[in-house]
MIMARMAR-668731 format. One record per atom (N, C-alpha, C): residue in one letter; x, z negated, y; residue number from 1; atom name. Coordinates in Angstrom, 1 decimal, always signed. Atoms other than C-alpha are relative to their C-alpha. Layout:
<atoms>
<atom r="A" px="X" pz="Z" py="Y" k="NUM" a="CA"/>
...
</atoms>
This chain:
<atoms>
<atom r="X" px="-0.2" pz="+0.1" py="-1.4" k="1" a="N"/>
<atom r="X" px="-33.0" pz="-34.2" py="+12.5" k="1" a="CA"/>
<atom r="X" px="-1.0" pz="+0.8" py="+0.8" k="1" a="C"/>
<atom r="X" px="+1.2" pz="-0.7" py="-0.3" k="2" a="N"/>
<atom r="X" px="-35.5" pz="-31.1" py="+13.5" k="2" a="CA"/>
<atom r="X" px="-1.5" pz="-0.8" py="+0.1" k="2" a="C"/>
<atom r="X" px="+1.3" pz="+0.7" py="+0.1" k="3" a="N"/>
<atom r="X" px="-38.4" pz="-33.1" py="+12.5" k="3" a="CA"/>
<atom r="X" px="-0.1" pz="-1.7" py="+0.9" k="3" a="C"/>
<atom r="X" px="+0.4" pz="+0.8" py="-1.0" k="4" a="N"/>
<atom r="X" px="-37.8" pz="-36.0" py="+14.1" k="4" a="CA"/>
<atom r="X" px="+0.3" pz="+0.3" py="+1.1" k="4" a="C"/>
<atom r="X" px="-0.1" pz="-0.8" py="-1.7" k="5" a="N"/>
<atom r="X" px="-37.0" pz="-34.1" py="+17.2" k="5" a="CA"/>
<atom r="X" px="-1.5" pz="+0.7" py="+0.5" k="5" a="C"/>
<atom r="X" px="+1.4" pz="-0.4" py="+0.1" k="6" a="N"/>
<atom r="X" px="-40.3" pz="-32.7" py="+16.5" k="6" a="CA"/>
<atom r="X" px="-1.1" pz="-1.4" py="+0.5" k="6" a="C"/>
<atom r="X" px="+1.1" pz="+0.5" py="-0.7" k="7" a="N"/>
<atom r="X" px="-42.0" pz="-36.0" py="+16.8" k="7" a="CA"/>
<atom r="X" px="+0.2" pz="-0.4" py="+1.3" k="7" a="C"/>
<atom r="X" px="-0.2" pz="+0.3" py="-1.9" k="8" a="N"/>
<atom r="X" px="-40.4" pz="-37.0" py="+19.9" k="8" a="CA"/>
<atom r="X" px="-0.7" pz="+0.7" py="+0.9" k="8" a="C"/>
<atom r="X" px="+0.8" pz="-1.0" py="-0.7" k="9" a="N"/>
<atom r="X" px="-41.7" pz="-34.5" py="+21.4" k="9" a="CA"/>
<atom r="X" px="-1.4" pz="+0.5" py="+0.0" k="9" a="C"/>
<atom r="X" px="+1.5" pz="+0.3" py="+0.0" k="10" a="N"/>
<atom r="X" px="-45.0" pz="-34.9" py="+20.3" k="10" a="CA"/>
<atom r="X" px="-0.1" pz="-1.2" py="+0.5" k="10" a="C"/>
<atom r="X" px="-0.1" pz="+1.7" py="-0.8" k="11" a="N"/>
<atom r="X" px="-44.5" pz="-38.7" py="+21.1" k="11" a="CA"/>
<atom r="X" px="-0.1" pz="-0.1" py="+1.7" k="11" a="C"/>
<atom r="X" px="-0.2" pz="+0.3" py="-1.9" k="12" a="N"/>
<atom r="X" px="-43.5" pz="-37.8" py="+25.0" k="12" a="CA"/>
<atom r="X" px="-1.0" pz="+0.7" py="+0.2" k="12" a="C"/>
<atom r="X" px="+1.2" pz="-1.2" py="-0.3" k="13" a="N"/>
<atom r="X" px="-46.4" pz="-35.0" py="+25.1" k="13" a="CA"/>
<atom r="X" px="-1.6" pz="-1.2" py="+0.3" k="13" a="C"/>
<atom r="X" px="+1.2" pz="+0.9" py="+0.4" k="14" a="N"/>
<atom r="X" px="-48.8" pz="-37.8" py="+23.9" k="14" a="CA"/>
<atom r="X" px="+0.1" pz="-1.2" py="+1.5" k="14" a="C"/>
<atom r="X" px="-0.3" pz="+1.5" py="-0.3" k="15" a="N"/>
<atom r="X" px="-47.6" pz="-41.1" py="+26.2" k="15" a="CA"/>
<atom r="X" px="-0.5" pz="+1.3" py="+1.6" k="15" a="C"/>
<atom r="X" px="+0.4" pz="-0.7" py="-1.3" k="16" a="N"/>
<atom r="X" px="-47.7" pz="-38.1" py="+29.5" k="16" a="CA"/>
<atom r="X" px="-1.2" pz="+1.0" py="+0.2" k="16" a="C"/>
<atom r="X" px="+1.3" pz="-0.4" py="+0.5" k="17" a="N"/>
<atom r="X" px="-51.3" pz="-36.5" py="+28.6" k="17" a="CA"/>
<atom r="X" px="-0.5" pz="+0.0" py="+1.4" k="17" a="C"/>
<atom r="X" px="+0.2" pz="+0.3" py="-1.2" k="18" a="N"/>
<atom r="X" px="-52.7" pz="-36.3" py="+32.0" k="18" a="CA"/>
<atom r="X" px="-1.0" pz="-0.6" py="+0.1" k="18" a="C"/>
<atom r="X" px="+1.1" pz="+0.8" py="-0.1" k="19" a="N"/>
<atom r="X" px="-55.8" pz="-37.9" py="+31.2" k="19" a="CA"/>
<atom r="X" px="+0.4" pz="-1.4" py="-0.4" k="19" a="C"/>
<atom r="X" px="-0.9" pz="+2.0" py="+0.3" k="20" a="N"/>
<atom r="X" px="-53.8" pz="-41.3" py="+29.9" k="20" a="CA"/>
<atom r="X" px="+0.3" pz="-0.5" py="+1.5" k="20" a="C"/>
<atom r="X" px="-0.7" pz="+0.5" py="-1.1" k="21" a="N"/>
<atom r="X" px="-51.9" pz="-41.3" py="+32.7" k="21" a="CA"/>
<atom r="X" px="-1.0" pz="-0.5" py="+1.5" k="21" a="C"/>
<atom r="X" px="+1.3" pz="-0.5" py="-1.5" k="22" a="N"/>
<atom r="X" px="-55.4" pz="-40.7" py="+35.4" k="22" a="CA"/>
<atom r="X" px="-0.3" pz="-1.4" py="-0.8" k="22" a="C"/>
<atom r="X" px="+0.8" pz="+1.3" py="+0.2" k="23" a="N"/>
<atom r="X" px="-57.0" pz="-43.8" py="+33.2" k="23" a="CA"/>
<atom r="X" px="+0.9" pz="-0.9" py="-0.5" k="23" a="C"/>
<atom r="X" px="-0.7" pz="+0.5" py="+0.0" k="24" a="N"/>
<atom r="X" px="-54.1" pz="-45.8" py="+33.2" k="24" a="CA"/>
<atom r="X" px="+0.5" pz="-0.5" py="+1.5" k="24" a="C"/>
<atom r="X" px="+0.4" pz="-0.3" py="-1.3" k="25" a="N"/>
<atom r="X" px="-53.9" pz="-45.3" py="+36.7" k="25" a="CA"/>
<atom r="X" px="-0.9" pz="-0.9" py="+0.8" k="25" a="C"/>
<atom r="X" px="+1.4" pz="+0.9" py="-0.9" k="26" a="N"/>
<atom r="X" px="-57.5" pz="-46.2" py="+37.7" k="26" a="CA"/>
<atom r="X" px="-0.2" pz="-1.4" py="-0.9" k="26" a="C"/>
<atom r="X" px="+0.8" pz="+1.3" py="+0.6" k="27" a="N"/>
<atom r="X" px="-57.9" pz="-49.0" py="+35.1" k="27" a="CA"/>
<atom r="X" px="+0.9" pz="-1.5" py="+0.0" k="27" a="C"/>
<atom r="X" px="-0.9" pz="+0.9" py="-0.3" k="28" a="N"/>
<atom r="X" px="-54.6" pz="-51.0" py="+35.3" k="28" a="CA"/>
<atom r="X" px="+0.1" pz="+0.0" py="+1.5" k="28" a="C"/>
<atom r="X" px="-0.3" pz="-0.2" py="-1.6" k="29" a="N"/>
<atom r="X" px="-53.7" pz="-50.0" py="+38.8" k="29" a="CA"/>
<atom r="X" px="-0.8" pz="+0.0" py="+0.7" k="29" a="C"/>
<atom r="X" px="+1.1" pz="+0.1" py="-1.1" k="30" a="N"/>
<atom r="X" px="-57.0" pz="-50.2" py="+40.3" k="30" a="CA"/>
<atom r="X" px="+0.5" pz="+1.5" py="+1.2" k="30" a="C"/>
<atom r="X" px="-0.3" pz="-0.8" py="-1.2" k="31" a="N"/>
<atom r="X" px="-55.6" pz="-46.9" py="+42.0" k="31" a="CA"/>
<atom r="X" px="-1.4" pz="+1.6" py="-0.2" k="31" a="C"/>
<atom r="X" px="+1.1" pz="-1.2" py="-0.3" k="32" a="N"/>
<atom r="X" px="-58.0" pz="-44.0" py="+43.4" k="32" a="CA"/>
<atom r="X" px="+0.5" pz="+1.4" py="+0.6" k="32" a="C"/>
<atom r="X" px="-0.4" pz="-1.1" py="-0.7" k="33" a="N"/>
<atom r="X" px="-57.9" pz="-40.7" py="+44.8" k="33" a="CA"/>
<atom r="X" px="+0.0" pz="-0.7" py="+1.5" k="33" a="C"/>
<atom r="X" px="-0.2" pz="-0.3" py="-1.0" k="34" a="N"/>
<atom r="X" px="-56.9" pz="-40.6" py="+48.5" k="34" a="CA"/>
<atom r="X" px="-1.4" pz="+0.3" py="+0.7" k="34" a="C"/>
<atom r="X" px="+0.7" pz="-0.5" py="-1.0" k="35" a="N"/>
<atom r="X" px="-59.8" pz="-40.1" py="+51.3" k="35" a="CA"/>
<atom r="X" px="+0.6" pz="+1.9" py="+0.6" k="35" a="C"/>
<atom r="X" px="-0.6" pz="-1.3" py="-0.8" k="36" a="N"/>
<atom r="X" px="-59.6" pz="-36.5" py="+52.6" k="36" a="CA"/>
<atom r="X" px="+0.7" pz="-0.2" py="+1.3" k="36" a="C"/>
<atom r="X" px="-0.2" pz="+0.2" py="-1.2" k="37" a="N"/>
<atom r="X" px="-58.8" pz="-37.8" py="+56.2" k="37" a="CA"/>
<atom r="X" px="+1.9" pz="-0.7" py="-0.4" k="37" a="C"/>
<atom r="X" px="-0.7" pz="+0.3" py="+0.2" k="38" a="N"/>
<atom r="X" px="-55.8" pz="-39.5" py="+54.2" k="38" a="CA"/>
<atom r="X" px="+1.3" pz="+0.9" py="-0.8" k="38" a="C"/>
<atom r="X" px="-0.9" pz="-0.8" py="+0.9" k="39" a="N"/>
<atom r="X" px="-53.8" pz="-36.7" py="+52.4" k="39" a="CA"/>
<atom r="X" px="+0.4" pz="+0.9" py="+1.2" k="39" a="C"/>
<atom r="X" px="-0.2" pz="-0.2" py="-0.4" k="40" a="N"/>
<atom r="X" px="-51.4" pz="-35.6" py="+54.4" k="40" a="CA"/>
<atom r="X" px="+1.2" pz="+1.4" py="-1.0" k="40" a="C"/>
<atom r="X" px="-1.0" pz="-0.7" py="+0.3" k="41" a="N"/>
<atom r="X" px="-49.1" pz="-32.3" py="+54.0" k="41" a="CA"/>
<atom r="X" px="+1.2" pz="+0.6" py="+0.3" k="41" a="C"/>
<atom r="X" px="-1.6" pz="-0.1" py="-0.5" k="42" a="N"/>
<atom r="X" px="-45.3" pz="-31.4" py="+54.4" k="42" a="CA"/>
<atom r="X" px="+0.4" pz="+1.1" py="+0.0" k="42" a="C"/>
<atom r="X" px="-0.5" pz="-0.7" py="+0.1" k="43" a="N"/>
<atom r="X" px="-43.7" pz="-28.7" py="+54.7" k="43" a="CA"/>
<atom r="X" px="+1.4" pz="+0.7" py="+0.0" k="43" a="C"/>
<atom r="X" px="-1.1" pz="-0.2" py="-0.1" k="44" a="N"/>
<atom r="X" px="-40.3" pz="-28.2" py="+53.9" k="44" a="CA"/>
<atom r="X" px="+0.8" pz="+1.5" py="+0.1" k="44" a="C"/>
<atom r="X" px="-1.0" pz="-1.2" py="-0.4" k="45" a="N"/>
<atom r="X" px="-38.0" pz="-25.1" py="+55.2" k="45" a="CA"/>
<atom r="X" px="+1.0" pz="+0.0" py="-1.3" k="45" a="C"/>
<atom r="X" px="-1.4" pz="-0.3" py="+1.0" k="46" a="N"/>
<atom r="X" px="-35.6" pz="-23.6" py="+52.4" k="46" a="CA"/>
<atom r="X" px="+1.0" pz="-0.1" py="+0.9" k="46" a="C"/>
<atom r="X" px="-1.3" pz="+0.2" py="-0.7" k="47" a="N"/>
<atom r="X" px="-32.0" pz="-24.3" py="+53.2" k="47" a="CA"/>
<atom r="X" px="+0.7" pz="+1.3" py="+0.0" k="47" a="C"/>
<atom r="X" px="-0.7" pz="-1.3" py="+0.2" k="48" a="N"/>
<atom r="X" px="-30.0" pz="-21.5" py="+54.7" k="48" a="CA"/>
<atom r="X" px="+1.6" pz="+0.0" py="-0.5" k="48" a="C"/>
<atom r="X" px="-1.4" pz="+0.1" py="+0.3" k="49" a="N"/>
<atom r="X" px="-26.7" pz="-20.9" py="+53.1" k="49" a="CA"/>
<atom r="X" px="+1.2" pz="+0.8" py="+0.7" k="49" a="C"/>
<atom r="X" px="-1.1" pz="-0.5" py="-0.5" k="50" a="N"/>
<atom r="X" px="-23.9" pz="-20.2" py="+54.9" k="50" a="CA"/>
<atom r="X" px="+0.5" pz="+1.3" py="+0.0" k="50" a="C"/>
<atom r="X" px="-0.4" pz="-1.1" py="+1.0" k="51" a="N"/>
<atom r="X" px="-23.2" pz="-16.8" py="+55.0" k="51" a="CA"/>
<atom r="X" px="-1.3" pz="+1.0" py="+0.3" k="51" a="C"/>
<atom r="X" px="+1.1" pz="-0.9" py="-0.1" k="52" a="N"/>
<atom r="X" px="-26.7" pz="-15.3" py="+55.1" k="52" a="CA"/>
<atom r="X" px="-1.2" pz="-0.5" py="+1.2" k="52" a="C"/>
<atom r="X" px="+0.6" pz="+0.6" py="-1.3" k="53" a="N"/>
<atom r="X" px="-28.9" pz="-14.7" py="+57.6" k="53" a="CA"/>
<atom r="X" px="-1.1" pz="-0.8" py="+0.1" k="53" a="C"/>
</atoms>
């Protein structure tokens, strides 16, 4: 059971690789980086809890 839990986990390590995923990306998906003028940033507030100030 160990061992094959072992390869799973090599298996999911492998398949999310971040270079698979970047040329997987650009060669199926025809997708690119973003233009700088196009990357936009958010900024979310932590939520206050009830209670504190």
């Amino acid at each position: 059971m160990e061992v094959e839990w072992g390869q799973l986990q090599l298996e999911q390590s492998t398949w999310a690789a971040p270079a698979r995923v970047e040329s997987i990306a650009s060669q199926r998906l025809q997708m690119t980086l973003p233009q700088k003028e196009q990357v936009r940033f958010i900024r979310i507030e932590p939520k206050v809890r009830a209670g504190q100030p």
